[in-house]
C-alpha positions as CSV (number, residue, x, y, z in Angstrom):
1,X,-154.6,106.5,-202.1
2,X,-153.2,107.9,-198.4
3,X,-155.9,110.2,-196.4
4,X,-154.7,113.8,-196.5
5,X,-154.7,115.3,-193.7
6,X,-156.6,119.0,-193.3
7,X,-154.5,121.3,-190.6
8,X,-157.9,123.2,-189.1
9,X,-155.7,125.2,-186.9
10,X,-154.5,127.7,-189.3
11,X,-157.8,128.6,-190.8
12,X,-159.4,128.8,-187.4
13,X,-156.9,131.1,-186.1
14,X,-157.4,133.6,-189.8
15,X,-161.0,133.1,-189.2
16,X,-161.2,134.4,-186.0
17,X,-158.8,136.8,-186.9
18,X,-161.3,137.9,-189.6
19,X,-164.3,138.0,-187.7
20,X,-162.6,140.3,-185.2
21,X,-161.0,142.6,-187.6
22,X,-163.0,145.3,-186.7
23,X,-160.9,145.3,-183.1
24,X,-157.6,143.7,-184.7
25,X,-155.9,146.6,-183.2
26,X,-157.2,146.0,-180.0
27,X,-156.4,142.5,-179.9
28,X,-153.6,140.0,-179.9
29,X,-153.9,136.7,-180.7
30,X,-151.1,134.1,-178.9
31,X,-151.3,130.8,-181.4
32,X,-150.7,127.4,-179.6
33,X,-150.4,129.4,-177.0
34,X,-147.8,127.3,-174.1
35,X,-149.4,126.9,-170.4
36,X,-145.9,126.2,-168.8
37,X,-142.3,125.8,-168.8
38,X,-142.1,122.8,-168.2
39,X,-144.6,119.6,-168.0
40,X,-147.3,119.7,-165.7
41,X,-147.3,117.0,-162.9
42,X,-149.4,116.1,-160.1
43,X,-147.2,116.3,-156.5
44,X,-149.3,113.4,-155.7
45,X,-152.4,111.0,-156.9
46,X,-154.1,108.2,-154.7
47,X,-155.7,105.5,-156.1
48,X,-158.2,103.5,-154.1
49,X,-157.8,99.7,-155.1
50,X,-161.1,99.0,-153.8
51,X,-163.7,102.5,-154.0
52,X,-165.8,101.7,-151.3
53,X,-163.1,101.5,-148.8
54,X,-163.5,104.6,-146.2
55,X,-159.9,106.1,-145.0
56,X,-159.8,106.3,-141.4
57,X,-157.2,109.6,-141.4
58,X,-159.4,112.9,-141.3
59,X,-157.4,113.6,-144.6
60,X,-158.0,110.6,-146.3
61,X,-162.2,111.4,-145.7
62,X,-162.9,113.6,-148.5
63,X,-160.9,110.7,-150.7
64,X,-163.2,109.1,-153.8
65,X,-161.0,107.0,-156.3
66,X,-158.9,109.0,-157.7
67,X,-157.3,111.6,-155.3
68,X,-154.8,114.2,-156.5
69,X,-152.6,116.0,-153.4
70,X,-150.8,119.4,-154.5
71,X,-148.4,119.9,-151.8
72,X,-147.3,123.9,-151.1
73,X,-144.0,124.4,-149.1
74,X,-143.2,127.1,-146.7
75,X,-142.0,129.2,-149.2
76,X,-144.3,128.4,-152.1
77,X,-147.8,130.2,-152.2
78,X,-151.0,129.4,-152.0
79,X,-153.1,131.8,-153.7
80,X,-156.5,132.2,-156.0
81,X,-154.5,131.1,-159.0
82,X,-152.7,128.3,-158.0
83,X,-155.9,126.9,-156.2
84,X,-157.6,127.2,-159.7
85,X,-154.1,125.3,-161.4
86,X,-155.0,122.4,-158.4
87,X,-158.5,122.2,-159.8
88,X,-157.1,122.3,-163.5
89,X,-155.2,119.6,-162.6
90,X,-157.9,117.2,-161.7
91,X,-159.7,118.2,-165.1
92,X,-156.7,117.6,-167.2
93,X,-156.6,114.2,-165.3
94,X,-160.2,113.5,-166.4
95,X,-159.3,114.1,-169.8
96,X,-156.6,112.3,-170.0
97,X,-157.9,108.5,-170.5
98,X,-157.1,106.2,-173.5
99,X,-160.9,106.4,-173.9
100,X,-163.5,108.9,-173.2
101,X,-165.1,108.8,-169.5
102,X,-162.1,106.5,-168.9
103,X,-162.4,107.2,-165.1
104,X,-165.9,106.9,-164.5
105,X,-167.9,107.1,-160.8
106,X,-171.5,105.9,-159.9
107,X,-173.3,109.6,-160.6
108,X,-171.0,112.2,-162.5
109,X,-167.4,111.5,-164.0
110,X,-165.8,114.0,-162.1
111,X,-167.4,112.8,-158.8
112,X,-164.5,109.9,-158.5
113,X,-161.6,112.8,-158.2
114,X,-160.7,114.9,-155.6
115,X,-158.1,117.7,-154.9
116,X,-156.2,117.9,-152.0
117,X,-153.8,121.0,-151.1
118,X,-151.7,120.9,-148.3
119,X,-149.7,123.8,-147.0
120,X,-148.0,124.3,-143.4
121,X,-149.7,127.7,-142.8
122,X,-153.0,129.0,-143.1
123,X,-153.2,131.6,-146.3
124,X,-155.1,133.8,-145.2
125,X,-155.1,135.9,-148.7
126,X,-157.1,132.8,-150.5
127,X,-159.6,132.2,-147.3
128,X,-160.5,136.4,-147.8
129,X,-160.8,135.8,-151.8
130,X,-163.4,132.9,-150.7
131,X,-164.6,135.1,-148.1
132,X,-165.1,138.3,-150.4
133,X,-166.6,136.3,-153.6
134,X,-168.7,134.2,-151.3
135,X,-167.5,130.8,-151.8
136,X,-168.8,128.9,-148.5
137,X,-165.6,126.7,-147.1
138,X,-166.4,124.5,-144.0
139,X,-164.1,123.3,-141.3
140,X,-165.0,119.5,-140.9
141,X,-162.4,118.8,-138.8
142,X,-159.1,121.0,-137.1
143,X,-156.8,121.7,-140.0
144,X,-158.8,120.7,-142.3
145,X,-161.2,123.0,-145.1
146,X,-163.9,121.9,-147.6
147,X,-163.9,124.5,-150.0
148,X,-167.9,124.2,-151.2
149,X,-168.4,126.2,-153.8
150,X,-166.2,127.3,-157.3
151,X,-164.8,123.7,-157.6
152,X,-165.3,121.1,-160.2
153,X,-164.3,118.6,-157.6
154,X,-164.5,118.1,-154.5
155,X,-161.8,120.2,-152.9
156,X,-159.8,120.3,-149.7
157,X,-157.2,122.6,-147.8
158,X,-154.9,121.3,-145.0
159,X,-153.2,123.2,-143.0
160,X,-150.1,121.7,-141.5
161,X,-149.5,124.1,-138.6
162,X,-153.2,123.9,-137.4
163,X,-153.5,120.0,-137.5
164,X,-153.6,117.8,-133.9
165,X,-149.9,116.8,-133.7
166,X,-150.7,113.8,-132.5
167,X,-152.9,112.3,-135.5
168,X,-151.1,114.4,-137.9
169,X,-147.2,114.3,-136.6
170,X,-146.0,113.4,-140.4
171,X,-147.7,116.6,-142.1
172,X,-147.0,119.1,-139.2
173,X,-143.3,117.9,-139.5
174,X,-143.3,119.7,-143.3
175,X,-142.8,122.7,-141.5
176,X,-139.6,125.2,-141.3
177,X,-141.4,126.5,-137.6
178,X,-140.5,122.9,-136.4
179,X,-138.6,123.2,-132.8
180,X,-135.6,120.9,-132.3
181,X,-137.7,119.4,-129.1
182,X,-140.5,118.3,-132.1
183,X,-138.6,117.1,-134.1
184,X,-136.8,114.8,-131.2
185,X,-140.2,113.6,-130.5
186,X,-140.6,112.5,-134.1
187,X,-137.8,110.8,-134.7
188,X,-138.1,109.0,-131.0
189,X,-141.8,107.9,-132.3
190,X,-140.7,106.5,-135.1
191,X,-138.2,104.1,-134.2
């Protein structure tokens, strides 16, 4: 005889539907409810092969094992939400092993992941959300932001235009401000 197999959903959804009927008009209830258009994807995730290798780069220092790097464009924004989607990211990732804790570290799961964001400029609405709702960020190095408090993971913030062009020529380069002179420079560097 095959297993039958109970939907739950359904009678979760007319239970809570019942045990809010009091505000049903208040209310409206979204089922399965969609979270995007289209597929979320990571811009970016670095692996360490080996964990207790250090990166030398001042970007690469806040790195554990598993790294994920959001990357902003000029044109895209940087704001409270889509710094909360970077972190959501890094949870969904957690979750998403064959087995449970798949991606263990030494003291807490989630102390093996980090998020990254990198933008070209500074945005200045996000650092005065942190700033107003008193989430301490700390600037470890030029370019560079810790954001302390509010995060499931440890958290970072680049900023492209503010970075030393010299250790950072290949970021600051992600830039529509980039002079013709700069971008000379770039190219002559790299051959």
């Amino acid at each position: 005889m095959s297993e039958i197999k109970i939907q739950w959903h359904p009678g979760f959804v007319a239970a809570i539907n019942l045990e809010l009927e009091e505000n049903r008009d208040d209310l409206i209830y979204e089922k399965e409810y969609n979270l995007n258009t289209k597929p979320l994807e990571i811009d970016l995730l670095v692996i360490k092969k080996d964990s207790n290798v250090q990166i030398v780069n001042e970007i690469g220092k806040l790195f554990r094992g598993h790294n994920i790097v959001e990357y902003k464009s000029p044109d895209d924004h940087l704001d409270i939400d889509s710094f909360y989607k970077a972190g959501a990211y890094g949870c969904l990732y957690k979750a998403s092993g064959e087995s449970v804790d798949e991606r263990p570290a030494d003291e807490r799961p989630a102390d093996d992941i980090t998020i990254s964001i990198v933008r070209d400029s500074k945005p200045e609405g996000l650092f005065r959300y942190f700033e107003e709702h008193h989430i301490k960020v700390s600037n470890p190095y030029v370019g560079i932001y810790y954001i302390l408090d509010a995060v499931l993971f440890p958290t970072q913030i680049i900023v492209g235009r503010e970075l030393n062009q010299k250790n950072h020529t290949w970021i600051k380069a992600l830039s529509n401000k980039v002079q013709k002179q700069e971008m000379r420079e770039l190219l002559e560097s790299s051959i």
